[in-house]
NUTILO-444829 format. One record per residue (C-alpha): residue number from 0; x, y, z. Coordinates in pm, whole numbers. Layout:
{r NUM,{X,Y,Z}}
...
END
This chain:
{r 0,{472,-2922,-767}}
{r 1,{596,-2869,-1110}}
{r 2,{820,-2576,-1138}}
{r 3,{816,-2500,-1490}}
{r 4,{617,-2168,-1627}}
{r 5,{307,-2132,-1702}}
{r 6,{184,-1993,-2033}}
{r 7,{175,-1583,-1974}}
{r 8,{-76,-1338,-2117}}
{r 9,{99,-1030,-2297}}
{r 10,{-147,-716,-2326}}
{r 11,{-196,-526,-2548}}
{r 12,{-272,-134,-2459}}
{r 13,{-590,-99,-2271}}
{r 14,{-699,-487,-2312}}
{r 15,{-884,-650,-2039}}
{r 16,{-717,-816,-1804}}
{r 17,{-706,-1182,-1783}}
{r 18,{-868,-1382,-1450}}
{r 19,{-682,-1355,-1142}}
{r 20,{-737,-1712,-1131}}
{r 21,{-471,-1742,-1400}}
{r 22,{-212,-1607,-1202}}
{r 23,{64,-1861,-1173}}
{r 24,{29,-2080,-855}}
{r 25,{254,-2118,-544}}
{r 26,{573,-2328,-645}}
{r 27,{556,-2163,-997}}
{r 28,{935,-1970,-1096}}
{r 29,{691,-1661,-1026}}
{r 30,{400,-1690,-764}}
{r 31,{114,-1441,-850}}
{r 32,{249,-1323,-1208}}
{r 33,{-72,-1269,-1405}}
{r 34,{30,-1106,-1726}}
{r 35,{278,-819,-1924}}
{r 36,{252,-600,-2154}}
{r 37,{-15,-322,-2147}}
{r 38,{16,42,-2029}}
{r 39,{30,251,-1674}}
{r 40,{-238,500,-1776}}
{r 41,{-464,612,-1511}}
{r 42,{-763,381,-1662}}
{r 43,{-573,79,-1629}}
{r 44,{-404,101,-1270}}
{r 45,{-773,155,-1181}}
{r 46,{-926,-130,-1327}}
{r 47,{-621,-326,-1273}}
{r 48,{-687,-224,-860}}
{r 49,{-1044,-333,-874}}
{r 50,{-971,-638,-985}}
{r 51,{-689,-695,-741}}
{r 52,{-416,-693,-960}}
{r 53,{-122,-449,-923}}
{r 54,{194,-421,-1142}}
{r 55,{581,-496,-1016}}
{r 56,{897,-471,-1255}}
{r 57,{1215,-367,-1252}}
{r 58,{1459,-190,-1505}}
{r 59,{1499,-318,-1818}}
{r 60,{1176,-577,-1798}}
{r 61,{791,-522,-1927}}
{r 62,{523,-417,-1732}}
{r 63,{452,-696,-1518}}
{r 64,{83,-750,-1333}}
{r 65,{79,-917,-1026}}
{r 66,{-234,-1105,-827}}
{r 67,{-92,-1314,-558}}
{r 68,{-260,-1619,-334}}
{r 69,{-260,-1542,-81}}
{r 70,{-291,-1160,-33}}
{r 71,{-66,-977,269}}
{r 72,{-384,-720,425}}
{r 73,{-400,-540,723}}
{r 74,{-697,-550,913}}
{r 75,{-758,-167,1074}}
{r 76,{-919,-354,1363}}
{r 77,{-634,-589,1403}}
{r 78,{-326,-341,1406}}
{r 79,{-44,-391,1681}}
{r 80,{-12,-80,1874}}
{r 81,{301,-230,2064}}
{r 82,{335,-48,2410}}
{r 83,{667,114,2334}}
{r 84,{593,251,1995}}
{r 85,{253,354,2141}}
{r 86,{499,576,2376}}
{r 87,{619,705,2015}}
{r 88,{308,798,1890}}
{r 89,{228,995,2232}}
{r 90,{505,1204,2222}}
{r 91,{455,1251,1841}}
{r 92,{112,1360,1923}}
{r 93,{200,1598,2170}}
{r 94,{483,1745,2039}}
{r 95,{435,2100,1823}}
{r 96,{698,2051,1592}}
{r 97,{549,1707,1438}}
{r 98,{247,1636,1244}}
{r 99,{99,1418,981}}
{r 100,{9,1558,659}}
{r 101,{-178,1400,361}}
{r 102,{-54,1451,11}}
{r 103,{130,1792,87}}
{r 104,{440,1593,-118}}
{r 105,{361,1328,-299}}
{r 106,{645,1323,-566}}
{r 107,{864,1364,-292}}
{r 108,{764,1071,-86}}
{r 109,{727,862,-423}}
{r 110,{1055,935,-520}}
{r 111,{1242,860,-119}}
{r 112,{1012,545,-190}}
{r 113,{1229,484,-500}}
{r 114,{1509,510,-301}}
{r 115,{1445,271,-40}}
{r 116,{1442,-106,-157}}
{r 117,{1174,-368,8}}
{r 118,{1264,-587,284}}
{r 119,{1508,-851,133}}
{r 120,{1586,-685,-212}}
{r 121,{1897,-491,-324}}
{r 122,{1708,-250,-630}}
{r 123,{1412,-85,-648}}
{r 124,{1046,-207,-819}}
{r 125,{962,202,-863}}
{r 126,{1103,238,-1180}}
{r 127,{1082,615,-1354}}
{r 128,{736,478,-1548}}
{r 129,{611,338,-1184}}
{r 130,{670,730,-1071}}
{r 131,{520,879,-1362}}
{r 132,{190,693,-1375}}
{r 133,{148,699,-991}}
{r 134,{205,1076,-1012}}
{r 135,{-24,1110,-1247}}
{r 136,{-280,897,-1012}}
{r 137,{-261,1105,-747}}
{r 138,{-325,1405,-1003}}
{r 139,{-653,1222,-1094}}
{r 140,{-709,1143,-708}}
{r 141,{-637,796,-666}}
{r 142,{-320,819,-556}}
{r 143,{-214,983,-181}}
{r 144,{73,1027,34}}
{r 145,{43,1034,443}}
{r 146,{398,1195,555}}
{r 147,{541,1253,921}}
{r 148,{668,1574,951}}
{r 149,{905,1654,1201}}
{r 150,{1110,1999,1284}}
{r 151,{944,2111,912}}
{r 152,{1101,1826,734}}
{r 153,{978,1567,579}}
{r 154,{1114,1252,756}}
{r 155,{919,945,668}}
{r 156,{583,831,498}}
{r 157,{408,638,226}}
{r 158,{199,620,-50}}
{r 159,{-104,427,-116}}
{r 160,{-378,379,-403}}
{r 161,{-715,448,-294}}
{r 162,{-1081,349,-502}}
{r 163,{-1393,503,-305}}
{r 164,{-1300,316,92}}
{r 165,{-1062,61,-67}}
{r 166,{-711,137,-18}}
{r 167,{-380,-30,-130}}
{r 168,{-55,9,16}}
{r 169,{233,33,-202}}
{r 170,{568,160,-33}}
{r 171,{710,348,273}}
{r 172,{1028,565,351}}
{r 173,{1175,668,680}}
{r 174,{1480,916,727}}
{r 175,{1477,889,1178}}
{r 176,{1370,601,1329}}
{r 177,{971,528,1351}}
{r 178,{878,804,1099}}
{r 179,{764,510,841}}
{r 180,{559,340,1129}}
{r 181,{450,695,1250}}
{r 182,{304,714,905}}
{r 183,{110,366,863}}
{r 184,{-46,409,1233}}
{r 185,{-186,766,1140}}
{r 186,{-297,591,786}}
{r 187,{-476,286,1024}}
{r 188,{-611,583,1221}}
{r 189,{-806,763,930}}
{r 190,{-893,405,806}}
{r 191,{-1073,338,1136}}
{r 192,{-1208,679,1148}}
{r 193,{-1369,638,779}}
{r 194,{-1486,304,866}}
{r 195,{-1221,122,616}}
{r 196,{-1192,-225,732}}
{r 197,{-850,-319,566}}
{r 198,{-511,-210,366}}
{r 199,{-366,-404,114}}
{r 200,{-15,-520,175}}
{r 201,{54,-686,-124}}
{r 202,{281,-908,-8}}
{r 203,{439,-1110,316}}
{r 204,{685,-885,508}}
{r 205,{833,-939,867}}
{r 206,{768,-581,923}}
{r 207,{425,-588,830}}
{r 208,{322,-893,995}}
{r 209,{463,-699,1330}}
{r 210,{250,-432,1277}}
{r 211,{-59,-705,1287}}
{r 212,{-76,-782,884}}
{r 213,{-130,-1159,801}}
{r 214,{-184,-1314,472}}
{r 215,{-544,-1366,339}}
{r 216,{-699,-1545,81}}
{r 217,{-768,-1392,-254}}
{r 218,{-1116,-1460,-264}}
{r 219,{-1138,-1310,55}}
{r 220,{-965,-1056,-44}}
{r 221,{-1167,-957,-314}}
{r 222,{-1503,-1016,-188}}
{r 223,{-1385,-698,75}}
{r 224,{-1280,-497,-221}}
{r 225,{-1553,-525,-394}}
{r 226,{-1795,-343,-205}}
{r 227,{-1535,-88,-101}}
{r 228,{-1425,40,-435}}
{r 229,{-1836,153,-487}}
{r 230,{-1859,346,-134}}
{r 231,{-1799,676,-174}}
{r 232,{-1418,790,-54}}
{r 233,{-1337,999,191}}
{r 234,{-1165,1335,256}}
{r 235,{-793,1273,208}}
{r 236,{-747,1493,494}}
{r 237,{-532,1405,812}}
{r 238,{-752,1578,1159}}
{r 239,{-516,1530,1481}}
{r 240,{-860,1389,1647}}
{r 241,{-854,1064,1424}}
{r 242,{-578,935,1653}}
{r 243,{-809,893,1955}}
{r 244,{-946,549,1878}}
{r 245,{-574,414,1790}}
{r 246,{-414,546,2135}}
{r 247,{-735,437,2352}}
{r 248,{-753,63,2194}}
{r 249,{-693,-190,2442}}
{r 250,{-530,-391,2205}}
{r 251,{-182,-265,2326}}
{r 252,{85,-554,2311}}
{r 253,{399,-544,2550}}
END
């Protein structure tokens, strides 16, 4: 396959987006790169979410928008409670100084988000206009923050974007060991609880594929968002009790 560019779409602020199915192909110098240009307002990252497309830049570059093929998502019914991190989770759960809070510090966990690069890259993608606009989407209640609390201290979590039961991951911190994974398992738990069938990954990590996350068409993809973004969302609100159906699955691996 060729490897030279494809033409790009630059946006103008608040101009639609272009069709996912312009996004340049595997074997292109950027797989998934849609468009750049355009603005981080509240209206955009919405319809930009809807759509699938989600932006990715670093210092110094555009806004970039992103719709990759094929699409990292974790199925809720398909998540790998591995038998010793189940033992985690247990002792978590039982334990009176630790708990899992939703959105109690969301520009703190945005900003240790900032400060923790993805799997295989030295620098961060949250750039000071990423925390901005993503603060101001939580403001507007798209935006929310499930943390693991430990000893009253915030020790791990992540953030995700969230349009009625359709919910897209974007980043996770840990400051112990297992806080970060304490924090997706108790999202997965209040997925399953509130009937949400998958989280967006974004893209291919070896962590996330251990936790059960495995790449998925984007048509398939976005035939499941569809419907989700018009449900109505749930209470962002963490209830010890949603972590029954997680710890009782029979799904445990060794």
């Amino acid at each position: 396959m060729s490897s030279s560019a494809p033409a790009l779409t630059w946006l103008t602020p608040h101009q639609a987006f272009p069709s996912v199915r312009d996004a340049w192909p595997p074997g292109s110098p950027a797989p998934g790169l849609l468009a750049a240009g355009g603005v981080l307002d509240v209206a955009t990252l919405c319809q930009a979410y809807q759509q699938g497309i989600f932006p990715w830049f670093s210092d110094g570059q555009p806004v970039l928008w992103w719709s990759p093929d094929p699409r990292m998502v974790l199925t809720t019914s398909e998540f790998r409670l591995h038998r010793s991190f189940k033992r985690v989770l247990q002792q978590f759960r039982r334990s009176r100084n630790c708990e899992i809070r939703i959105d109690s510090a969301f520009e703190q966990v945005i900003t240790a988000c900032a400060s923790s690069p993805r799997e295989g890259q030295s620098g961060t993608w949250i750039v000071a206009p990423m925390v901005e606009a993503y603060v101001a989407l939580h403001r507007a209640g798209f935006a929310h923050s499930v943390e693991t609390w430990i000893d009253g201290q915030l020790r791990g979590g992540l953030y995700c974007v969230a349009i009625g039961k359709a919910v897209f991951g974007e980043s996770m911190f840990t400051r112990v060991d297992n806080a970060s994974k304490i924090a997706l398992a108790a999202l997965v738990s209040f997925c399953q609880h509130h009937d949400i069938m998958q989280v967006d990954c974004q893209q291919n990590t070896r962590h996330l594929a251990f936790m059960g996350a495995c790449d998925m068409a984007r048509t398939v993809f976005l035939a499941n968002v569809a419907p989700s973004v018009a449900q109505t969302a749930p209470v962002w609100q963490f209830d010890p009790l949603y972590w029954q159906s997680l710890l009782h699955s029979r799904r445990d691996l060794a």
